[in-house]
Residue frames relative to the residue before (quaternion, step in Angstrom):
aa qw qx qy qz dx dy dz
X 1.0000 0.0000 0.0000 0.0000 0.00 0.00 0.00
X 0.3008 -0.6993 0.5850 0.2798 3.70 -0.80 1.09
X 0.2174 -0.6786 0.6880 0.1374 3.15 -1.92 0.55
X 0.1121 -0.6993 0.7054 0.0276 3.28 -1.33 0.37
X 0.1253 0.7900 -0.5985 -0.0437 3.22 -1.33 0.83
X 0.6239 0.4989 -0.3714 0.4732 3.20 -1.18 0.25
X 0.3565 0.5876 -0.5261 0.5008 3.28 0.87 1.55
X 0.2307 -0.8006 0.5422 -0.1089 2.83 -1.25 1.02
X 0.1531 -0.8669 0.4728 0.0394 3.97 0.08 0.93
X 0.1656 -0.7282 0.6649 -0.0156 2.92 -0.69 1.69
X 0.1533 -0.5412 0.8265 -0.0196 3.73 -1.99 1.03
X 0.5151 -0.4690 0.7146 0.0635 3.32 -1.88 1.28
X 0.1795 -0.7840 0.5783 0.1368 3.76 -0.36 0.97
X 0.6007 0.4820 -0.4509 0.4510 3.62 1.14 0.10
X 0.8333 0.0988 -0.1136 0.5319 3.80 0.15 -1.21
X 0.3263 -0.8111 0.4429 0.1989 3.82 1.42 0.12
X 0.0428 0.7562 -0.5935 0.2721 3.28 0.34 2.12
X 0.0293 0.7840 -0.6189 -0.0376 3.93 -0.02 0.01
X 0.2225 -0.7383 0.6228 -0.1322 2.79 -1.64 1.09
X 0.0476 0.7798 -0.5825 -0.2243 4.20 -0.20 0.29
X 0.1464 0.7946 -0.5888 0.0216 3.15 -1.71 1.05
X 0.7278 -0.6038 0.2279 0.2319 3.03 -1.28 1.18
X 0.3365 -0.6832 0.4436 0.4725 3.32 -0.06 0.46
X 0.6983 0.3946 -0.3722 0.4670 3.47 -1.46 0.87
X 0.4141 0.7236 -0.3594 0.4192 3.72 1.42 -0.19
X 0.4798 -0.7743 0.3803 0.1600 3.33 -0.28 0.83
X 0.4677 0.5682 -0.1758 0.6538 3.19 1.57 -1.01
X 0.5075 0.6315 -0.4666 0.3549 3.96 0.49 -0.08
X 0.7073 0.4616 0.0050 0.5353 2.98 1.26 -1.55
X 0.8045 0.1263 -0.2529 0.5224 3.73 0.32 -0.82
X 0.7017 0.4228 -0.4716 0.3263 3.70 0.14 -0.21
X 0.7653 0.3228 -0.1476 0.5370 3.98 1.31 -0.64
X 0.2097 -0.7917 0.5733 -0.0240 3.56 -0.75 1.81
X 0.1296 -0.6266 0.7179 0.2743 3.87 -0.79 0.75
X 0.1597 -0.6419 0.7478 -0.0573 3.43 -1.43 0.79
X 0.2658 -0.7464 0.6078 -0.0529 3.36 -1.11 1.26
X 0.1756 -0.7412 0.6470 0.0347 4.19 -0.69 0.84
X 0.0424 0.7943 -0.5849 -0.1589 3.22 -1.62 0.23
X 0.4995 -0.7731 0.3648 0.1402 3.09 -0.66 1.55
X 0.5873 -0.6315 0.3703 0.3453 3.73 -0.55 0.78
X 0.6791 0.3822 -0.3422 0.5251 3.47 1.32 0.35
X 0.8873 -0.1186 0.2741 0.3515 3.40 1.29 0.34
X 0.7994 0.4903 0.0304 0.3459 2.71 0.11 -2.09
X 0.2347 -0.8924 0.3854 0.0082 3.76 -0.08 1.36
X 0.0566 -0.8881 0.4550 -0.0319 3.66 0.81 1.14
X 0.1850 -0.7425 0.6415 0.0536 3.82 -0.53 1.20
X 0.0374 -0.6185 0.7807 0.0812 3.63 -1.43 0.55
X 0.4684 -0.5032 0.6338 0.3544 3.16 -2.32 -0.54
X 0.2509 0.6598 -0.7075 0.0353 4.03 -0.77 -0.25
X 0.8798 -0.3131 0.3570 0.0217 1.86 -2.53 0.82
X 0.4268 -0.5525 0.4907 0.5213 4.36 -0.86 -0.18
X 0.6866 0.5978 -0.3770 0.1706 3.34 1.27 -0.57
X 0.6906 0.6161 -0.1046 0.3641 2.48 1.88 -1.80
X 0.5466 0.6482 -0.2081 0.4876 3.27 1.97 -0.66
X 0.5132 0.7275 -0.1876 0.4150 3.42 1.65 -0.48
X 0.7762 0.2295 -0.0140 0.5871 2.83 1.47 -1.35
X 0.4789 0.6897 -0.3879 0.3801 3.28 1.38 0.62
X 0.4165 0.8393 -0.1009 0.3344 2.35 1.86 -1.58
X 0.7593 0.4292 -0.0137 0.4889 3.05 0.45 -2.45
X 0.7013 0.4195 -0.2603 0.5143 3.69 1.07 -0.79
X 0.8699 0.3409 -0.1838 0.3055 3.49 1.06 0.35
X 0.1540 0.6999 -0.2796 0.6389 1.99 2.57 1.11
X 0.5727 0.7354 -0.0984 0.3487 3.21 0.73 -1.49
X 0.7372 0.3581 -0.0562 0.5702 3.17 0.58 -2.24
X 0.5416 0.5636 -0.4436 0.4385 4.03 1.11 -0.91
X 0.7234 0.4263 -0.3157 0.4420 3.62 0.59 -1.17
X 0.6463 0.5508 -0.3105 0.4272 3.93 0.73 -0.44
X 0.7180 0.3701 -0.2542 0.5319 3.20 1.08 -1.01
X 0.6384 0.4705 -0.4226 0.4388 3.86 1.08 -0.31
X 0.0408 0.7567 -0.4762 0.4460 3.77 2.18 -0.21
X 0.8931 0.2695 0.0235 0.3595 2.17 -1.80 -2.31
X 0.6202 0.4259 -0.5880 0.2971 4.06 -0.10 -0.39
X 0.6157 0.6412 -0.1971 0.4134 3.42 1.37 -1.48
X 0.6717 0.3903 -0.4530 0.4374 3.59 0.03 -0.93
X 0.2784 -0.7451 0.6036 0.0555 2.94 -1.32 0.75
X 0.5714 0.6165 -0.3587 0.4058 3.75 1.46 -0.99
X 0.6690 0.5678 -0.3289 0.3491 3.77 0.29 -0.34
X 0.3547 0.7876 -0.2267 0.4500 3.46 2.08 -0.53
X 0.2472 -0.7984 0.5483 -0.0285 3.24 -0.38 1.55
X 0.1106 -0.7317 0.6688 0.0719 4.21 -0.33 0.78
């Protein structure tokens, strides 16, 4: 029976796909994305996901760039 070691099992903390891979696996790198959030208090929460789930992070953090580049711009709400 063959062994292998040094594997290493990755899960998508959003839709929680898992995958084992060798370390040095190329796929280590393109198929799994750490991705980092900040919380409105600050607070900087990291997960693992998927290429897929990272896809649609992506787009949802695109999204917030344009809202927050929004709110830098508006100027009417400006108290003197």
């Amino acid at each position: 029976m063959a062994r292998t070691t040094n594997i290493t099992r990755y899960t998508c903390d959003r839709c929680h796909a898992s995958a084992y891979l060798a370390d040095g696996d190329p796929r280590t790198s393109s198929d799994w994305h750490d991705i980092t959030h900040t919380t409105v208090d600050g607070v900087a929460q990291g997960a693992l996901v998927c290429t897929a789930c990272w896809q649609t992070f992506k787009a949802l953090a695109a999204t917030q760039d344009a809202a927050y580049a929004a709110y830098l711009n508006n100027t009417t709400d400006k108290k003197e």
